[in-house]
C-alpha angles and dihedrals in degrees: 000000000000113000113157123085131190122210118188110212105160107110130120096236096215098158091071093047126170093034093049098052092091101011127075103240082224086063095057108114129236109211088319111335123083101245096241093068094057090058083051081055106058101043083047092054081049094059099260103139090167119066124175122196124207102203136160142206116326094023099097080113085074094054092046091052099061087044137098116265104193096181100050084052093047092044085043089049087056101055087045088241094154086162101056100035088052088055087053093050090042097079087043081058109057109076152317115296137193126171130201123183119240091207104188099051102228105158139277092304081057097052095046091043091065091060088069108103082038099054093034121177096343139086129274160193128238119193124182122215104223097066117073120201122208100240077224090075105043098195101163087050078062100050103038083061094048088054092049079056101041104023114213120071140324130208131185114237127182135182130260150161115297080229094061098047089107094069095058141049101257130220135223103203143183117216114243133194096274110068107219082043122084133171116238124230112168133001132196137189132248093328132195104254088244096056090042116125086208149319094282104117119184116245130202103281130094143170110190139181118233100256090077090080094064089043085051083049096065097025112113123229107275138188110000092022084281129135091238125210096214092064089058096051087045086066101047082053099056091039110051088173091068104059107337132271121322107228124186125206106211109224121209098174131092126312134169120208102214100177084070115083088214082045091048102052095040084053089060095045086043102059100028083057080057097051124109085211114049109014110091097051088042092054092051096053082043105064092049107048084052082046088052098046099039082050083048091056 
């Protein structure tokens, strides 16, 4: 059973400058949770007790944030506020979690690459905090059990259009006999459209088996002077006998791109429309602002 998740969490954040200057991006919220524990969330609902965060300088928030804060919940026990101070406790709740700093900041493989003496030999899950999965769709539920099948690794893949490949690592994949399940044979990273081997583009989800670490250890730094995750994973891929097959399940439900100010904001109107909450009168606010400013242009 695989229990452990790694979340890297140790970028600037300097699309969203000037908010992120003194503030962690992770800790942005989306309607009113802070986007990182959403991601906690997710890899908690698909069984991962144990979550390990590699951070940097100026993220202690984050830390602070899955943490207990005995004074807001006294002061929330006095006033009676049993619903807010559920919510508070709520993040402290969800699993285990242990942080390390990355400290030179050299890319994903890097990042994974930190998690090492924590995960151990073992296999594990990487989620990255700038997608957000709707809970709706559980797609990591559905790739931690392919790679109980298959054994390996497992990536998420998604489609997109052959003019956004560029801004993915891209797959070159074989059908198998599930449908939403392929077998990868080759990934590239951040490809010109025209090079591209197809319009499956690697989202930030992973379940990998422990030999990737030695592979991260002798990989050179790739595109953006960065020690890249997906070449190691190119290279499992081209080599079973190291660490198995890489799989990919192709998803197909909502996500939400959070590293992306449009996606961002998109993210927030998407999921306050879906709250019980706070959606119908959201909604309503919602249409007419639309009817106003279509009447204004």
């Amino acid at each position: 059973m695989i229990k452990k998740a790694v979340i890297p969490a140790a970028g600037l954040g300097t699309r969203f400058l000037p908010a992120t200057k003194a503030t962690p991006k992770e800790m942005l919220p989306v309607v009113d949770k802070p986007a990182i524990q959403y991601v906690v969330e997710e890899a908690a609902a698909a069984g991962l007790s144990d979550v390990l965060m590699i951070t940097g300088r100026n993220k202690r928030p984050l830390e602070d944030h899955f943490d207990r804060n005995y004074e807001l919940e006294s002061a929330l026990t006095r006033k009676g506020d049993a619903e807010r101070l559920l919510k508070v406790q709520e993040s402290s709740e969800l699993a285990t979690m242990h942080y390390v700093r990355q400290g030179d900041p050299r890319g994903l493989g890097h990042a994974v690459l930190c998690a090492e003496p924590h995960v151990g030999d073992e296999p594990f899950a990487v989620l990255l905090g700038d997608d957000l999965i709707d809970p709706r769709d559980p797609l990591l539920a559905r790739m931690i059990e392919v790679q109980g099948r298959e054994g390996g690794s497992v990536v998420a893949l998604m489609e997109v259009d052959p003019e956004q490949v560029h801004l993915y690592g891209c797959a070159a994949a074989e059908a198998t006999g599930d449908p939403d399940v392929v077998r990868i044979t080759g990934l590239v990273e951040k490809p010109d459209p025209a090079d591209a081997p197809s319009n499956l583009a690697v989202i930030g989800r992973y379940v990998l088996d422990p030999s990737v670490f030695g592979v991260l250890k002798r990989t050179e730094p790739g595109r953006g002077g960065e020690i890249q995750l997906t070449d190691a994973l190119q290279e499992l891929a081209g080599d079973e006998k190291i660490g198995g097959p890489v799989h990919g399940v192709v998803f197909d439900g909502r996500r939400y791109d959070t590293g992306d100010r449009g996606d961002y904001l998109r993210a927030i109107v998407g999921l306050a429309c879906e709250r019980e909450d706070l959606g119908p009168g959201f909604r309503a606010w919602l249409r007419h602002f639309v009817t106003d400013e279509m009447a204004g242009d």
